[in-house]
C-alpha positions as CSV (number, residue, x, y, z in Angstrom):
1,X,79.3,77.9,94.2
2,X,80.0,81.6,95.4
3,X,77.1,83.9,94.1
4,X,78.2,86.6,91.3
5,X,77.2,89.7,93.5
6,X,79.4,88.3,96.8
7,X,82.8,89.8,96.3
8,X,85.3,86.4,96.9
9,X,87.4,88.4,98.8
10,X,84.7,89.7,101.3
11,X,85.4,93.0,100.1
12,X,83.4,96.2,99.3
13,X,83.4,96.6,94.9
14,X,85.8,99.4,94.0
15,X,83.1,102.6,93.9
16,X,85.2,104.3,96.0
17,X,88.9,103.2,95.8
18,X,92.3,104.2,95.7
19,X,95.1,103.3,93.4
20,X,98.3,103.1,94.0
21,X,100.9,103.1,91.3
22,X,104.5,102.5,91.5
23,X,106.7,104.6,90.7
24,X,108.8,102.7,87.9
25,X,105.2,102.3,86.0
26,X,105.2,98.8,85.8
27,X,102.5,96.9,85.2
28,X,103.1,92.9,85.3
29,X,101.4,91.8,88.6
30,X,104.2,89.1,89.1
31,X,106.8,91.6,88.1
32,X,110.1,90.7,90.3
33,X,108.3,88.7,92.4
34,X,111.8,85.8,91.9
35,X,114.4,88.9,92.8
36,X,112.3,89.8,96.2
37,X,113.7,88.3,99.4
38,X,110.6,87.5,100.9
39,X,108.8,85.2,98.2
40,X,109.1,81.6,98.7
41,X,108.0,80.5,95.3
42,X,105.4,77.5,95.1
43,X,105.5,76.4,98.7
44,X,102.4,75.0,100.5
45,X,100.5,76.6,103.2
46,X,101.7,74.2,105.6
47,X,105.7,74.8,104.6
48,X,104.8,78.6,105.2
49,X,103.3,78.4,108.5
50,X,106.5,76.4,109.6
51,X,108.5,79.5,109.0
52,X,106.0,81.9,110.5
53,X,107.5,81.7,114.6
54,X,106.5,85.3,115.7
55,X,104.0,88.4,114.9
56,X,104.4,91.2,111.8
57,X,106.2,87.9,110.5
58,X,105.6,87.3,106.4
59,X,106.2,86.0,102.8
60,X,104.9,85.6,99.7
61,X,104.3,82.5,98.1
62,X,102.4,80.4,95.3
63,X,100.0,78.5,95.8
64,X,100.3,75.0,95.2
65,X,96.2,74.1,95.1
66,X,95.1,76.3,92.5
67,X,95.5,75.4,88.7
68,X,95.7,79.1,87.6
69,X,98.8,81.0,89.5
70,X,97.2,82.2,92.4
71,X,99.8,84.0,95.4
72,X,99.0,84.3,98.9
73,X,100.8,86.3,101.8
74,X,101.5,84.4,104.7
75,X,101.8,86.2,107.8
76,X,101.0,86.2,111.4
77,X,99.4,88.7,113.6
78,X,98.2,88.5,116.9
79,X,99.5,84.7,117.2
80,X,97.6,83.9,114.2
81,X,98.4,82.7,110.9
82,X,96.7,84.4,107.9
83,X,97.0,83.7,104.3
84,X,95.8,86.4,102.3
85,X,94.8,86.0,98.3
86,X,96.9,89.0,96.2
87,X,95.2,88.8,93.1
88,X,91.1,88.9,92.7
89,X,89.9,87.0,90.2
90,X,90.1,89.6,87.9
91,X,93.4,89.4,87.9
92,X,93.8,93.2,89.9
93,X,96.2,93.1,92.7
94,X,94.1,94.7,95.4
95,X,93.5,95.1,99.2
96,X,90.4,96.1,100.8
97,X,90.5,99.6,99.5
98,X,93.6,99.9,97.1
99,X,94.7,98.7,94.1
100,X,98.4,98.5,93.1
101,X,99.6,97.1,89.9
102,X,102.3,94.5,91.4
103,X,102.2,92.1,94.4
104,X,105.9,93.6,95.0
105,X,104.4,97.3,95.2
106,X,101.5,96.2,97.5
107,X,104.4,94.8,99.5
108,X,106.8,97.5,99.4
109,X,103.6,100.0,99.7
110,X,102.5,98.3,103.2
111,X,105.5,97.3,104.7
112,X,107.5,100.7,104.1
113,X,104.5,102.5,105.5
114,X,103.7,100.2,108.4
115,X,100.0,99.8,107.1
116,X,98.1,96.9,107.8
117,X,96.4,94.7,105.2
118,X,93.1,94.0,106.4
119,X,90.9,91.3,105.6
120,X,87.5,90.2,106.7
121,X,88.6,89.3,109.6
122,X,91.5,90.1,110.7
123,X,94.7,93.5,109.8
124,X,97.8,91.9,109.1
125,X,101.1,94.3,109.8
126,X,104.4,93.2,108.2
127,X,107.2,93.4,110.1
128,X,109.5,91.0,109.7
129,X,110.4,89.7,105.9
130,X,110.9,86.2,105.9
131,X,113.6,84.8,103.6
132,X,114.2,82.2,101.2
133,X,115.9,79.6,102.4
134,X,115.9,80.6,106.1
């Protein structure tokens, strides 16, 4: 059991955050997630890694051990493979220090400005959008 005052996502609570909203105003997390290039759908961590081959690699995918929709960016930097949670269990699409109000728009957001995603432990870059069906 994780105590209530540890954030889940070993992340600072939002006193001092930044949001970041897209452009077209929407506000369904999952929005367009089916027309993007780079989400693989309900594939397991395992499946994902196996298409990860080089670093700034990534996708999106669902997960397929949670009972609630959960979706986890699969990437790998520095030789590593990291899988990232997208969605805090409040249901706010969030990084360490932004919020956005899509996982396409945190997507878009990072890629197009070549700003990692860091995590407790490690910054993930994405470089190279891995597609369905590759």
């Amino acid at each position: 059991m994780i105590p209530r005052e540890r954030d889940v996502f070993d992340m600072p609570p939002f006193n001092q955050h930044t949001p970041v909203f897209s452009k077209n105003g929407e506000n369904d997390p999952i929005a367009d997630l089916e027309s993007e290039i780079w989400f693989h759908g309900r594939i397991s961590r395992a499946e994902a890694e196996s298409l990860l081959q080089k670093d700034g690699d990534f996708l999106v995918r669902e997960s397929t051990n949670t009972l609630e929709r959960q979706f986890v960016l699969s990437g790998m930097q520095d030789n590593n493979k990291k899988h990232l949670l997208l969605i805090d269990p409040e249901g706010v699409v969030r990084t360490k220090d932004r919020m956005f109000n899509s996982v396409s728009h945190l997507i878009q957001f990072h890629y197009e400005n070549a700003l990692p995603i860091i995590s407790a432990e490690s910054a993930l870059v994405l470089r190279n959008k891995i597609p369905r069906n590759c």
